[in-house]
C-alpha positions in Angstrom: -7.7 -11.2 -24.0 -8.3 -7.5 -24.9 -5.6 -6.1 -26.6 -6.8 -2.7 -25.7 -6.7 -3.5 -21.7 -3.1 -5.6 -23.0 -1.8 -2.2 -23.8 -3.6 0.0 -20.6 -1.4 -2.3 -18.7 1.7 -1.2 -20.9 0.7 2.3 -20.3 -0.2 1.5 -16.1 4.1 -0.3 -16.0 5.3 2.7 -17.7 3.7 5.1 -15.0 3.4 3.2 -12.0 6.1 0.3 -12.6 10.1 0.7 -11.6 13.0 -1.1 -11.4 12.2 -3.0 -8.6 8.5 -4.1 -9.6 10.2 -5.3 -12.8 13.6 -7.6 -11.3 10.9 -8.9 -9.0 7.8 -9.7 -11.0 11.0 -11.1 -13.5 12.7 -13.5 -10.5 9.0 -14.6 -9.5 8.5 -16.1 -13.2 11.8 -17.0 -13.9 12.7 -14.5 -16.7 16.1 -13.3 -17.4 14.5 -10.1 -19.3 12.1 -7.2 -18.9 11.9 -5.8 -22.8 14.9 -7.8 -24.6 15.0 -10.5 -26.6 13.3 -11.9 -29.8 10.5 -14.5 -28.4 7.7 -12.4 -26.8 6.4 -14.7 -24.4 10.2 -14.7 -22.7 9.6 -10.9 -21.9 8.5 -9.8 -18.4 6.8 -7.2 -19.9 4.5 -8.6 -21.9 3.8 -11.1 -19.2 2.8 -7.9 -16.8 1.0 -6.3 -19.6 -0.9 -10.0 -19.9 -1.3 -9.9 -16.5 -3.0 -6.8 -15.5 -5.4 -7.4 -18.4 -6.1 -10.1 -17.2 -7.0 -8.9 -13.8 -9.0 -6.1 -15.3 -11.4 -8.2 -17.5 -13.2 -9.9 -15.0 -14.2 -13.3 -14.6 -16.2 -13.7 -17.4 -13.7 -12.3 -19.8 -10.5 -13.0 -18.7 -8.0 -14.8 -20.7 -4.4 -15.5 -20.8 -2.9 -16.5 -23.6 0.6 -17.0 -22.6 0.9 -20.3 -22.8 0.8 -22.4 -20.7 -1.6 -20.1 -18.7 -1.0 -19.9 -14.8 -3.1 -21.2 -12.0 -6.1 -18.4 -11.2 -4.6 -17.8 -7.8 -0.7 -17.5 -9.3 -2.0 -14.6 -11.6 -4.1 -13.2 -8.8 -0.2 -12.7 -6.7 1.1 -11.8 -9.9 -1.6 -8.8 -10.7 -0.9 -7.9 -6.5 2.8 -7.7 -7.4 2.2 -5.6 -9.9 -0.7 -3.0 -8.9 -1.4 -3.4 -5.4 -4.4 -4.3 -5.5 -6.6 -7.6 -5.9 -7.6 -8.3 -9.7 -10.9 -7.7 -10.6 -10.9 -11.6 -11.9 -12.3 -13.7 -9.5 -10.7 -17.3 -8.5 -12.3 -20.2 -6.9 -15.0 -22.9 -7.5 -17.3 -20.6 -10.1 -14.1 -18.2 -10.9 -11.7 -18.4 -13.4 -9.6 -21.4 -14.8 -7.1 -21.6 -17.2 
């Protein structure tokens, strides 16, 4: 993943996100926690942040390393949830797999 488009989606949540995007992209993945807590990969934060770089990388580049790393087409709903939009990564036969 690129750290750099890791953080640009830190920077999109804090302008664009609210309260709602976060308690729903948090009940669709099962978190109890937006920013708390001491293991990282429990945050829905960093799973956004994850997310949306992974939806800006494209297909070629895209990575996910949250493990383990969701289907193409759950983090395709997941970068809609979050942006409103259709991620630049592309799923199907010659798209994107975990």
């Amino acid at each position: 993943i690129s750290w750099g488009l890791h953080e640009l989606g830190h920077l999109w949540l804090f302008e664009h996100g609210d309260d709602d995007v976060e308690a729903a992209f948090n009940d669709h993945l099962g978190l109890e926690t937006w920013q708390g807590g001491d293991d990282w990969a429990l945050r829905g934060v960093e799973h956004a942040a994850t997310t949306i770089a992974w939806g800006l990388a494209g297909t070629n580049d895209a990575t996910y390393p949250i493990l383990p790393a969701p289907a193409c087409d759950e983090l395709a709903t997941r970068f809609e949830m979050l942006t409103g939009r259709a991620p630049l990564t592309a799923c199907g036969d010659d798209g994107w797999s975990p």
